[in-house]
HTML snippet that shows the backbone in 3Dmol.js (N, CA, C, O; Angstrom):
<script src="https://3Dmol.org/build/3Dmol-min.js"></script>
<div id="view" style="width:600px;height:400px;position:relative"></div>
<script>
const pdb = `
ATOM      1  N   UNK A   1       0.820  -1.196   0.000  1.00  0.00           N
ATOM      2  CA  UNK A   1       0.000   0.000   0.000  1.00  0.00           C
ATOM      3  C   UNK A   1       0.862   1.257   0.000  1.00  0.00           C
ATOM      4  O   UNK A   1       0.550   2.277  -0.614  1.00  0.00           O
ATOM      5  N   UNK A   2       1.858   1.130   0.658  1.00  0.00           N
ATOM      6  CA  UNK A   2       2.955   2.463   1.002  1.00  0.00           C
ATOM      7  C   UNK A   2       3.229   2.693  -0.519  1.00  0.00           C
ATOM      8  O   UNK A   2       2.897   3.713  -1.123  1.00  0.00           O
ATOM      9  N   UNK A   3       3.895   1.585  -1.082  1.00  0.00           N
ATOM     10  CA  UNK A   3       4.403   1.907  -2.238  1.00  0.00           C
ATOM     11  C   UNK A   3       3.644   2.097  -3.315  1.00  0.00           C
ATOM     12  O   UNK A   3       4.224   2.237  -4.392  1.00  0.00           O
ATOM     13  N   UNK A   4       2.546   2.131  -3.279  1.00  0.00           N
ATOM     14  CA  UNK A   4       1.536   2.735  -4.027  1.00  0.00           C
ATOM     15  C   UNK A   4       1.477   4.062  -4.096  1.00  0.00           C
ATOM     16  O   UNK A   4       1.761   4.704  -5.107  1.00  0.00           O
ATOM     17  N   UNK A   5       1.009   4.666  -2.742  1.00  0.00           N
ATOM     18  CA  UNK A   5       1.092   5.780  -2.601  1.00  0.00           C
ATOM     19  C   UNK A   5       2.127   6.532  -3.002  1.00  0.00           C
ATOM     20  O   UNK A   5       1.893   7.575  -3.612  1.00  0.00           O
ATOM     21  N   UNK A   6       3.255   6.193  -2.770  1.00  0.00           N
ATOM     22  CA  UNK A   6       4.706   6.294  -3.135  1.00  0.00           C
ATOM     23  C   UNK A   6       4.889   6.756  -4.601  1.00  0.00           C
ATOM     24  O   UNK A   6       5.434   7.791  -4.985  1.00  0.00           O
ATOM     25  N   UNK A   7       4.308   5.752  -5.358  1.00  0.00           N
ATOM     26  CA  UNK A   7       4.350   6.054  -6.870  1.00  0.00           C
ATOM     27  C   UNK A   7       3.116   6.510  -7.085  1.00  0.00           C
ATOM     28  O   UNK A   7       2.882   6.598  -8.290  1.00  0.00           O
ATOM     29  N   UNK A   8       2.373   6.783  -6.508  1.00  0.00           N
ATOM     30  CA  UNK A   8       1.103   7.897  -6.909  1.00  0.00           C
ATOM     31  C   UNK A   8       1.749   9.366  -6.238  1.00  0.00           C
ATOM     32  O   UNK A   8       1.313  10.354  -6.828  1.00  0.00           O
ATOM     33  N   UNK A   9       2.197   9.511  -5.713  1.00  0.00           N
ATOM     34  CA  UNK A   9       2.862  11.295  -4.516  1.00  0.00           C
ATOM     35  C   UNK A   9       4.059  11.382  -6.420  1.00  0.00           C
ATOM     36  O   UNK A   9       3.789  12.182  -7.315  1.00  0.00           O
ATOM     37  N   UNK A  10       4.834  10.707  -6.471  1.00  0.00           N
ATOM     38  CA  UNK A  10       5.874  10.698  -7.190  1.00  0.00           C
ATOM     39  C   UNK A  10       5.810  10.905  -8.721  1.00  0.00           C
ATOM     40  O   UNK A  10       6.671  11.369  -9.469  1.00  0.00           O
ATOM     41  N   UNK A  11       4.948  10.582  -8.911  1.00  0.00           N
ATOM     42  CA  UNK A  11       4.003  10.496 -10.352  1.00  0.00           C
ATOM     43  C   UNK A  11       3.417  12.107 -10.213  1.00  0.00           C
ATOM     44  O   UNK A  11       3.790  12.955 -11.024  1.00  0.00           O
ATOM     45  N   UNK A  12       2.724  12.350  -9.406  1.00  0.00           N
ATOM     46  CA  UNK A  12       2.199  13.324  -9.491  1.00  0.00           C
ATOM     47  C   UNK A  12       2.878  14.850  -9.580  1.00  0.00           C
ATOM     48  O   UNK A  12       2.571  15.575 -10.526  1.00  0.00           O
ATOM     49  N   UNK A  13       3.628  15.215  -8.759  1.00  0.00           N
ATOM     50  CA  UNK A  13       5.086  15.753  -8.548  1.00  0.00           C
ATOM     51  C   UNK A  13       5.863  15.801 -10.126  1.00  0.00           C
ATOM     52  O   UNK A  13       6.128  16.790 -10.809  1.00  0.00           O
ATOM     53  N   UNK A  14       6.057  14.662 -10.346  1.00  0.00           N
ATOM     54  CA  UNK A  14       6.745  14.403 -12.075  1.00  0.00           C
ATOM     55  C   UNK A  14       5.972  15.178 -13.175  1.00  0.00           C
ATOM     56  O   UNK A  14       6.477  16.025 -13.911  1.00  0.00           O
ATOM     57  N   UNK A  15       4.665  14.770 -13.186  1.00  0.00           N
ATOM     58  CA  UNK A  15       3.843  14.987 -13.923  1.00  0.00           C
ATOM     59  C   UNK A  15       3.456  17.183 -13.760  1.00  0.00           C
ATOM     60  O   UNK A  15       3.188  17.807 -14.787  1.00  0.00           O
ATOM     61  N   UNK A  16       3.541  18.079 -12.051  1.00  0.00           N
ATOM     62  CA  UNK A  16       3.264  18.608 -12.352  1.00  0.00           C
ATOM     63  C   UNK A  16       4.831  19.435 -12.181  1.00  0.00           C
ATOM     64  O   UNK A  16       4.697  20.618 -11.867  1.00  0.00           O
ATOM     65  N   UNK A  17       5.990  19.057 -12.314  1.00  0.00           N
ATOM     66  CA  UNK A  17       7.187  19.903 -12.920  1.00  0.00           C
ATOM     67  C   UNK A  17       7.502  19.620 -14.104  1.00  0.00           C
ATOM     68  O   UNK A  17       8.617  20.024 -14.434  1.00  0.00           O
ATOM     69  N   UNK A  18       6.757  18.911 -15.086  1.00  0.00           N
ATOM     70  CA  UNK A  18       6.744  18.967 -16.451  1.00  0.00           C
ATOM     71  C   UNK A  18       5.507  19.944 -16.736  1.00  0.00           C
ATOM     72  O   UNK A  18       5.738  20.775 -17.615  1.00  0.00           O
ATOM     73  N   UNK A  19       4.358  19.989 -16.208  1.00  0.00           N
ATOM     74  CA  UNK A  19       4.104  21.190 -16.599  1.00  0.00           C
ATOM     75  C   UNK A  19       3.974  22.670 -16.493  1.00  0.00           C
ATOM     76  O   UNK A  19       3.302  23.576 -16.987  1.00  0.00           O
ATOM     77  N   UNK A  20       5.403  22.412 -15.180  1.00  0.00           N
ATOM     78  CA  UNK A  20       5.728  24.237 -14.946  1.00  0.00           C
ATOM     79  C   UNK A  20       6.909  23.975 -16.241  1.00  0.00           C
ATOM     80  O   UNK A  20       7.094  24.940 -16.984  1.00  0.00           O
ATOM     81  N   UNK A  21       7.454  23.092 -16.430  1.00  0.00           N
ATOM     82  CA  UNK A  21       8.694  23.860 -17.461  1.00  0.00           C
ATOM     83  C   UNK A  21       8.000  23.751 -18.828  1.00  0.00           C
ATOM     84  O   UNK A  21       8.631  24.377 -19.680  1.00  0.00           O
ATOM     85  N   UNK A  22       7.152  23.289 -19.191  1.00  0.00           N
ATOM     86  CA  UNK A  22       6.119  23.457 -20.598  1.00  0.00           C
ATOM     87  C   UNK A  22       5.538  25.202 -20.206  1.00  0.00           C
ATOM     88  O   UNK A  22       5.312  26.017 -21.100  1.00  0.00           O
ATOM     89  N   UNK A  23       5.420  25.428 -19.117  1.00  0.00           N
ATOM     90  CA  UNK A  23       4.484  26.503 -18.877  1.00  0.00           C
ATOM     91  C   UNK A  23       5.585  28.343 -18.888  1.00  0.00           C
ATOM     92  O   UNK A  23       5.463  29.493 -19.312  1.00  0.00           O
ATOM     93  N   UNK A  24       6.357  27.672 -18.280  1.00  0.00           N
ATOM     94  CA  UNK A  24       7.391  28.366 -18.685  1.00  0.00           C
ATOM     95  C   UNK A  24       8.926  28.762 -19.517  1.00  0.00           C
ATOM     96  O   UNK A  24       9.728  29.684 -19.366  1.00  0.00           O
ATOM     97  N   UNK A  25       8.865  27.427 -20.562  1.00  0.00           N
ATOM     98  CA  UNK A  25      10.102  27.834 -21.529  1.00  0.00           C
ATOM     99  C   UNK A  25       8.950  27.034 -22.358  1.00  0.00           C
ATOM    100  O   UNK A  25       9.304  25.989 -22.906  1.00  0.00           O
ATOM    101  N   UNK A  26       7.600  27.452 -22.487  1.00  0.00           N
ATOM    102  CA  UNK A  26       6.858  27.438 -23.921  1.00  0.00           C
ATOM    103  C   UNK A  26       6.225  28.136 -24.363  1.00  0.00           C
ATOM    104  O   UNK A  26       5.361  28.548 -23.589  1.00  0.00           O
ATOM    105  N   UNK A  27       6.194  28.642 -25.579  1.00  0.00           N
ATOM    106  CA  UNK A  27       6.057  29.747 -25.816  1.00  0.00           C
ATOM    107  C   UNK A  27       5.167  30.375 -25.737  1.00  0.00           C
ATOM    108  O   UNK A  27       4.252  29.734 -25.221  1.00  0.00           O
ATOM    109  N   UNK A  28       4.715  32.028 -26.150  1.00  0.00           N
ATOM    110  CA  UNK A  28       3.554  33.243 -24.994  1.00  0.00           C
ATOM    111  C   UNK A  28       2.537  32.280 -25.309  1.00  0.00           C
ATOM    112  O   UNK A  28       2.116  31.914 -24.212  1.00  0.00           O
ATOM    113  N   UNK A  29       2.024  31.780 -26.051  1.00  0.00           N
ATOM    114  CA  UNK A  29       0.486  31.674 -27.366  1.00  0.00           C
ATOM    115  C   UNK A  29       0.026  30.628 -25.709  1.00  0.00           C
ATOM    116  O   UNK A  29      -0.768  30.879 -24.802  1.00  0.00           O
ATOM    117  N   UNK A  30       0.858  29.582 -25.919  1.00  0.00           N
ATOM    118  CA  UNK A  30       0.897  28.519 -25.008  1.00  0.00           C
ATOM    119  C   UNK A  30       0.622  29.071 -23.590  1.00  0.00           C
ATOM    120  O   UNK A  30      -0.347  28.515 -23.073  1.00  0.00           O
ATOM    121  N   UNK A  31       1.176  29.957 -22.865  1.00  0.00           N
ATOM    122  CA  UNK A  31       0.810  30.086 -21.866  1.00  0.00           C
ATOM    123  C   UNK A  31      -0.608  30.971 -21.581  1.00  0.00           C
ATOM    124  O   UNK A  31      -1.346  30.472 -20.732  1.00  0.00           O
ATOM    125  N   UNK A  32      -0.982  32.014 -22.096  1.00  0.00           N
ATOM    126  CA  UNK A  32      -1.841  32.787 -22.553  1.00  0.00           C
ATOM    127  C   UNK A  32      -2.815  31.666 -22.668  1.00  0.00           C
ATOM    128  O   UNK A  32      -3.668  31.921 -21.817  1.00  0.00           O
ATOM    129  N   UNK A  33      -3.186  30.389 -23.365  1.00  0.00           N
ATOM    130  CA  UNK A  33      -4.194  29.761 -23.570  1.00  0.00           C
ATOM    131  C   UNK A  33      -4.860  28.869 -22.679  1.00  0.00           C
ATOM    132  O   UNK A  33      -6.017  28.454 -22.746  1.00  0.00           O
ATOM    133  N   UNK A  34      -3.368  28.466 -21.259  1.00  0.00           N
ATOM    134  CA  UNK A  34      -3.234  27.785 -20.759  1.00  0.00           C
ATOM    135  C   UNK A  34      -4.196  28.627 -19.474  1.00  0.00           C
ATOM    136  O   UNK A  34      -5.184  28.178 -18.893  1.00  0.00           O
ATOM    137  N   UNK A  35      -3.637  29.759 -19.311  1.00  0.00           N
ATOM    138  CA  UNK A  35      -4.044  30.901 -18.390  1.00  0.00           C
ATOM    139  C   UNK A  35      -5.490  31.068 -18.812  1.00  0.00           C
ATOM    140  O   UNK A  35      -6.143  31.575 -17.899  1.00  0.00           O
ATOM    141  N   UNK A  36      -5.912  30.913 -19.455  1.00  0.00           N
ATOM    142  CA  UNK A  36      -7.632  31.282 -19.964  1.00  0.00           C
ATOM    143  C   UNK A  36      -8.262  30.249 -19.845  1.00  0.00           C
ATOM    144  O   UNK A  36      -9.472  30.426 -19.706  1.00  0.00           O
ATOM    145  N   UNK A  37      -7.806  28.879 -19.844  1.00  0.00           N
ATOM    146  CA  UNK A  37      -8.396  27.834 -19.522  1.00  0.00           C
ATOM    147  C   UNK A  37      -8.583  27.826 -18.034  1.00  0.00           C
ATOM    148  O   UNK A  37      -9.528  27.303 -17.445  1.00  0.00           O
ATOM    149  N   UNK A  38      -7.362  28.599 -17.382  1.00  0.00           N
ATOM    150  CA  UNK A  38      -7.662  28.429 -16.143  1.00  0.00           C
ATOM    151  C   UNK A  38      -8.640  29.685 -15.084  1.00  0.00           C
ATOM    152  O   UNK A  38      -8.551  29.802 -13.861  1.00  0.00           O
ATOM    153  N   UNK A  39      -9.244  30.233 -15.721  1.00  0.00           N
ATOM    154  CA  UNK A  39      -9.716  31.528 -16.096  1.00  0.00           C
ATOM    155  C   UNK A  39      -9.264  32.549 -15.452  1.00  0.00           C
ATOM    156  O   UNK A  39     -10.018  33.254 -14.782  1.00  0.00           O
ATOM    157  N   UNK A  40      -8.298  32.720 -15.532  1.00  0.00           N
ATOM    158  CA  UNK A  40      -7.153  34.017 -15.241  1.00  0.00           C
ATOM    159  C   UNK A  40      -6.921  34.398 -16.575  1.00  0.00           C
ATOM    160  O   UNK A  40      -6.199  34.017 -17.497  1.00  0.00           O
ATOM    161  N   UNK A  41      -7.685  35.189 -16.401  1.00  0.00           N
ATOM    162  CA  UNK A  41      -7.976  36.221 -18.182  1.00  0.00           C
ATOM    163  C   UNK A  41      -7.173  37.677 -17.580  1.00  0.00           C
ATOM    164  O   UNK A  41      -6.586  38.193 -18.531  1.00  0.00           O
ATOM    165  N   UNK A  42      -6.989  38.426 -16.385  1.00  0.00           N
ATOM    166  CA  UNK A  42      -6.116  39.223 -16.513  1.00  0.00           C
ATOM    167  C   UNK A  42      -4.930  39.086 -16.494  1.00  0.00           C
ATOM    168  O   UNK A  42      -4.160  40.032 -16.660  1.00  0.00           O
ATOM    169  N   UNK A  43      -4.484  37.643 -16.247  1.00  0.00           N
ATOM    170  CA  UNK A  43      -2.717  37.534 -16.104  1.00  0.00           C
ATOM    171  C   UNK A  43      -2.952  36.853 -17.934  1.00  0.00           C
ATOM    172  O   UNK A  43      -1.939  36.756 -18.626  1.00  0.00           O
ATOM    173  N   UNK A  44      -3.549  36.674 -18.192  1.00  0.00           N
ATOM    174  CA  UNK A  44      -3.436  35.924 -19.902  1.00  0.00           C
ATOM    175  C   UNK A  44      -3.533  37.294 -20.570  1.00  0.00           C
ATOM    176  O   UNK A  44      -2.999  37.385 -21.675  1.00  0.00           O
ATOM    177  N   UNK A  45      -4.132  38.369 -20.069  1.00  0.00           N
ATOM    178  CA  UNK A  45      -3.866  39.642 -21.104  1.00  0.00           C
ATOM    179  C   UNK A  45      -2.140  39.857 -21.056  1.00  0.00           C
ATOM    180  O   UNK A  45      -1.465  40.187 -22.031  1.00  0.00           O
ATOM    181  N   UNK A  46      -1.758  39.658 -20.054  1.00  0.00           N
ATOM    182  CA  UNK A  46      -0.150  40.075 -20.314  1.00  0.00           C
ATOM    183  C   UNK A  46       0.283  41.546 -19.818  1.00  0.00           C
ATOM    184  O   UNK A  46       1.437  41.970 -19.886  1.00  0.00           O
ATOM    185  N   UNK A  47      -0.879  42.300 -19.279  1.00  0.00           N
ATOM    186  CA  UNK A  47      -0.234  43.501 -18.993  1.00  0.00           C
ATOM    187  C   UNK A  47       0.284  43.942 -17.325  1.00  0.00           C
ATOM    188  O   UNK A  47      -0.459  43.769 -16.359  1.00  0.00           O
ATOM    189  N   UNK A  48       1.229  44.341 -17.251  1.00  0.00           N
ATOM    190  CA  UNK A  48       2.063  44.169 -15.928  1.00  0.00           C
ATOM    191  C   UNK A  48       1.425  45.691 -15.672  1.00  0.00           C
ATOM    192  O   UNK A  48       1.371  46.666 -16.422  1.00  0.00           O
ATOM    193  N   UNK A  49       1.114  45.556 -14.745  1.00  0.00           N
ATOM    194  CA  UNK A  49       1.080  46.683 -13.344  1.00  0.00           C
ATOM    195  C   UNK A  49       2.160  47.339 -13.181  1.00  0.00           C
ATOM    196  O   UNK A  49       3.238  46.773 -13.002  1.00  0.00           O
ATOM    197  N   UNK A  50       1.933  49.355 -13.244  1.00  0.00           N
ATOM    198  CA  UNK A  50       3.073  49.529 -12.727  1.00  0.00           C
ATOM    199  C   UNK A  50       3.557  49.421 -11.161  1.00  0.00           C
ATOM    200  O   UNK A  50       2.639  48.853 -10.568  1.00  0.00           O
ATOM    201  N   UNK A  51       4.296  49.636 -10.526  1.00  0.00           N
ATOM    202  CA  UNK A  51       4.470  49.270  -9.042  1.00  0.00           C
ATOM    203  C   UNK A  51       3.932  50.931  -8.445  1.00  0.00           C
ATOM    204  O   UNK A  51       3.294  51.056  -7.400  1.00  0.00           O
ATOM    205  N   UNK A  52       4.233  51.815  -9.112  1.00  0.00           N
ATOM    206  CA  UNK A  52       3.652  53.688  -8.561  1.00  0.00           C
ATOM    207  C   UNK A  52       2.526  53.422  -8.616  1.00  0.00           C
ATOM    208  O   UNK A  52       1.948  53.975  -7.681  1.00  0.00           O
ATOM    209  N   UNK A  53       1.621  52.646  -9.444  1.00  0.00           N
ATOM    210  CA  UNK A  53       0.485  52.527 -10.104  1.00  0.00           C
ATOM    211  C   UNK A  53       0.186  53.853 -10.751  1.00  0.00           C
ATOM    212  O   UNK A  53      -0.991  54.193 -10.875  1.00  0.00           O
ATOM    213  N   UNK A  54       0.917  54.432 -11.067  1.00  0.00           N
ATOM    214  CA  UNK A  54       0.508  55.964 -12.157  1.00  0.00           C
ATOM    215  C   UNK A  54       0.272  55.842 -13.321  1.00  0.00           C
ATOM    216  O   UNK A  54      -0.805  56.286 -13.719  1.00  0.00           O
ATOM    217  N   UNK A  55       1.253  55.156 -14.343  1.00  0.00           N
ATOM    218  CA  UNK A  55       1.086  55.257 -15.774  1.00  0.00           C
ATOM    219  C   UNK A  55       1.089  53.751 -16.263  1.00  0.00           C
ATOM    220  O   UNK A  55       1.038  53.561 -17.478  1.00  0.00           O
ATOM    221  N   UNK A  56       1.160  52.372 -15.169  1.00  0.00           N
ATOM    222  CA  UNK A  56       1.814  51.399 -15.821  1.00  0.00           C
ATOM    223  C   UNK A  56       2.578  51.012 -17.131  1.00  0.00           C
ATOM    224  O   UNK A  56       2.419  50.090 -17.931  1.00  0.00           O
ATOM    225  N   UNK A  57       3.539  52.138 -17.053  1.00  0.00           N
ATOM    226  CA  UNK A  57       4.820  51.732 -17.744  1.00  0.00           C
ATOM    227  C   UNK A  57       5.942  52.315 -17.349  1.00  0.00           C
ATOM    228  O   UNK A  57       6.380  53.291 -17.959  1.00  0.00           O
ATOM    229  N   UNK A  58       6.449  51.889 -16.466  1.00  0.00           N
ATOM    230  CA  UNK A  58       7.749  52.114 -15.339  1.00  0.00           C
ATOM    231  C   UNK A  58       9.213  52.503 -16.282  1.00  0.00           C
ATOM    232  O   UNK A  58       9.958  53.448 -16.024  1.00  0.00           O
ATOM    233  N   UNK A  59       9.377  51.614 -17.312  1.00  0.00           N
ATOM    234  CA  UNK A  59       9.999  51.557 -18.203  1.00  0.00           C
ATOM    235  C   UNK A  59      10.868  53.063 -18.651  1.00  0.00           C
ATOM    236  O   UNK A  59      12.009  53.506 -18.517  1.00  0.00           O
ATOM    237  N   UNK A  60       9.826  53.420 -19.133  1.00  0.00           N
ATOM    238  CA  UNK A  60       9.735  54.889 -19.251  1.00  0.00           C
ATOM    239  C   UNK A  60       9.359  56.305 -18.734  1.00  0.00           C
ATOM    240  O   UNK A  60       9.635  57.461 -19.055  1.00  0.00           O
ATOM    241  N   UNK A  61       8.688  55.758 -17.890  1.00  0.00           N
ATOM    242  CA  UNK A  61       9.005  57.056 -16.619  1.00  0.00           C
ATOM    243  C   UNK A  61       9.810  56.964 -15.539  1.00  0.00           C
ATOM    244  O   UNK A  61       9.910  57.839 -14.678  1.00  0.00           O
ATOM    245  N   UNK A  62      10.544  55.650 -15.558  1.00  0.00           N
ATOM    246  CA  UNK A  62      11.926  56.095 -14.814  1.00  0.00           C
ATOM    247  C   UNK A  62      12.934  56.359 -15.330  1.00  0.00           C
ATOM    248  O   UNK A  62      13.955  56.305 -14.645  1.00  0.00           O
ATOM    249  N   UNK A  63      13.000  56.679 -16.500  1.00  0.00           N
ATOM    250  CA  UNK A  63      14.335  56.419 -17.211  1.00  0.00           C
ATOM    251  C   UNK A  63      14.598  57.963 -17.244  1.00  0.00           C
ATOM    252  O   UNK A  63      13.819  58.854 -17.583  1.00  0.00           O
ATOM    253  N   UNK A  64      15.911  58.057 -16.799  1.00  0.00           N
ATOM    254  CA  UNK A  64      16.181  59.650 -17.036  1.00  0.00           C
ATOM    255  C   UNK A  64      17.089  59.687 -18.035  1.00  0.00           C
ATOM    256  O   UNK A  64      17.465  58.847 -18.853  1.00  0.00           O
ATOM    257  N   UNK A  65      17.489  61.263 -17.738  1.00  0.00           N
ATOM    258  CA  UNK A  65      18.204  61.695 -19.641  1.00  0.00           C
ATOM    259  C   UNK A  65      19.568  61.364 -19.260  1.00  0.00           C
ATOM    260  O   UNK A  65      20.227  61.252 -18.226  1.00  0.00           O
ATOM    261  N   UNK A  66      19.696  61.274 -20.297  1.00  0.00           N
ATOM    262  CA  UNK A  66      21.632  60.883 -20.277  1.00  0.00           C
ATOM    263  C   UNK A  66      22.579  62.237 -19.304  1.00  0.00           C
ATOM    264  O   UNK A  66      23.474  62.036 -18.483  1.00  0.00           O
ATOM    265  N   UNK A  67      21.957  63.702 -19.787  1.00  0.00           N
ATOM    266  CA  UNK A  67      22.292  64.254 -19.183  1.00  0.00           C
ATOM    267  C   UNK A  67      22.605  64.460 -17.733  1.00  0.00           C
ATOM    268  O   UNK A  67      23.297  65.217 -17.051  1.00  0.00           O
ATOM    269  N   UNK A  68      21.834  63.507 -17.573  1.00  0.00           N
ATOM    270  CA  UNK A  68      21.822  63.415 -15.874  1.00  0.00           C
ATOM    271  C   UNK A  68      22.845  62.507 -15.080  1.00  0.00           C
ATOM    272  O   UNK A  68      22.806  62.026 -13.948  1.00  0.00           O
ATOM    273  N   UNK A  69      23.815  62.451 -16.144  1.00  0.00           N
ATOM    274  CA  UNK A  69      24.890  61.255 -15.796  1.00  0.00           C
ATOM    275  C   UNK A  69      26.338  62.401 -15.101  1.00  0.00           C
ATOM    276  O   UNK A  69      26.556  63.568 -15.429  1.00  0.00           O
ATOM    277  N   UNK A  70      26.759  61.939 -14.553  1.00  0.00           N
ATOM    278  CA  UNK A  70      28.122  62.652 -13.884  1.00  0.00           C
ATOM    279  C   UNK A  70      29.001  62.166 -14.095  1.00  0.00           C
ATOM    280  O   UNK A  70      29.068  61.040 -13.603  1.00  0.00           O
ATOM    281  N   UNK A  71      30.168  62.614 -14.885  1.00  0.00           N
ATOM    282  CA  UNK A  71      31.046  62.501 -15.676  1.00  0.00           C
ATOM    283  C   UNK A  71      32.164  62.766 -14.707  1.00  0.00           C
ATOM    284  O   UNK A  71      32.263  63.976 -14.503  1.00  0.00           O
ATOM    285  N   UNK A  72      33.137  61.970 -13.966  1.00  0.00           N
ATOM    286  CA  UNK A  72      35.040  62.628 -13.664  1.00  0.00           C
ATOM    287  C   UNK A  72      35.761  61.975 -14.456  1.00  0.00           C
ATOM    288  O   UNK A  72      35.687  60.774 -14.714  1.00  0.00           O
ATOM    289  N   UNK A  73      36.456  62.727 -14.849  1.00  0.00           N
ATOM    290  CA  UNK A  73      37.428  62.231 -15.963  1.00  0.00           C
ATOM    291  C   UNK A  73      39.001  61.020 -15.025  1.00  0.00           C
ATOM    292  O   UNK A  73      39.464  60.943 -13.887  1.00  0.00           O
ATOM    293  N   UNK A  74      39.144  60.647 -15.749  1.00  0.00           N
ATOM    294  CA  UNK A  74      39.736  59.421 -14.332  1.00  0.00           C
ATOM    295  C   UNK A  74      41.403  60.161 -14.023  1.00  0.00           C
ATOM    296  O   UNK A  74      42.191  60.038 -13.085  1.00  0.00           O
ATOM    297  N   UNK A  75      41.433  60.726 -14.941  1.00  0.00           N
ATOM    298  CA  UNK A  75      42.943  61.907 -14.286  1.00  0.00           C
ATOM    299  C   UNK A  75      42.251  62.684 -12.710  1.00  0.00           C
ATOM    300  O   UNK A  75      43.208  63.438 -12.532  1.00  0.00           O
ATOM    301  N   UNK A  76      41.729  62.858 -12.053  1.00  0.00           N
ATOM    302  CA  UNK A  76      41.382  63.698 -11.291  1.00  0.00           C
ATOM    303  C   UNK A  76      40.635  62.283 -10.036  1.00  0.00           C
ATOM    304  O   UNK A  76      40.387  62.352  -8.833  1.00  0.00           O
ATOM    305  N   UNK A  77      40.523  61.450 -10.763  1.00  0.00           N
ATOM    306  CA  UNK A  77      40.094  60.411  -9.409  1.00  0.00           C
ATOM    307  C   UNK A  77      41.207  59.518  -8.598  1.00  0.00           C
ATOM    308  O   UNK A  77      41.463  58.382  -8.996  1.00  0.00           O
ATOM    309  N   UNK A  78      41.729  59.962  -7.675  1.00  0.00           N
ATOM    310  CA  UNK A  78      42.559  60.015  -6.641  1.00  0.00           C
ATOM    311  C   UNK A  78      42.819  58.317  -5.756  1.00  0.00           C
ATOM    312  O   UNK A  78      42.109  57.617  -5.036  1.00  0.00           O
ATOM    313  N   UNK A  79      43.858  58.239  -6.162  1.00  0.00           N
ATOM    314  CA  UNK A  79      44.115  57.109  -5.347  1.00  0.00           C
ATOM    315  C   UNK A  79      44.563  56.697  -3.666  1.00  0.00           C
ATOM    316  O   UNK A  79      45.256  57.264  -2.821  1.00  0.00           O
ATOM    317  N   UNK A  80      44.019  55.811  -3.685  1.00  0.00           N
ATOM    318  CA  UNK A  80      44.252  55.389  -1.967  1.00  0.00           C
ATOM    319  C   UNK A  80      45.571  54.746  -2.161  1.00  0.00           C
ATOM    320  O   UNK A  80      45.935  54.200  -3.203  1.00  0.00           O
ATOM    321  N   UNK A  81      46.568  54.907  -0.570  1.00  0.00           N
ATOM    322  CA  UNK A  81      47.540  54.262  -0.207  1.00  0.00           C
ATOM    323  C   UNK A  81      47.563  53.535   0.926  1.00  0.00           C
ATOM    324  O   UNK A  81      48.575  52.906   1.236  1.00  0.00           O
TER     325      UNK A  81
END
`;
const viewer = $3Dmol.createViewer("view");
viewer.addModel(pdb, "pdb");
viewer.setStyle({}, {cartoon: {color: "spectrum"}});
viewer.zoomTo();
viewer.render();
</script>
């Protein structure tokens, strides 16, 4: 009886880390369809939340201008002894 169970716990386990790595190194279409079957229709739309929740697209409203970079030229950065 143990070993029944044994290969039923073990089987099952097998069976569902084959379908996290199908679920995740297969491709969008696949997961998206998989996600709607399971009816999680807002994680199957695909659109990420921003974390400010202001514009959800973080991407680009954090990104600042190049200008905003600080430049020392490495003649003038000083060494430790």
């Amino acid at each position: 009886m143990n070993s029944l169970l044994d290969n039923f716990l073990v089987g099952v386990v097998l069976l569902a880390s084959i379908g996290y790595a199908l679920y995740k190194l297969g491709p969008r279409n696949l997961r998206r369809h998989i996600l709607t079957l399971l009816k999680l229709k807002s994680a199957a739309a695909g659109k990420v939340q921003g974390a400010c929740g202001e514009c959800d697209s973080c991407g680009a409203a954090a990104a600042q201008p190049a200008s905003s970079d600080i430049r020392i030229p490495v003649a003038k950065i000083g060494r430790r002894d």
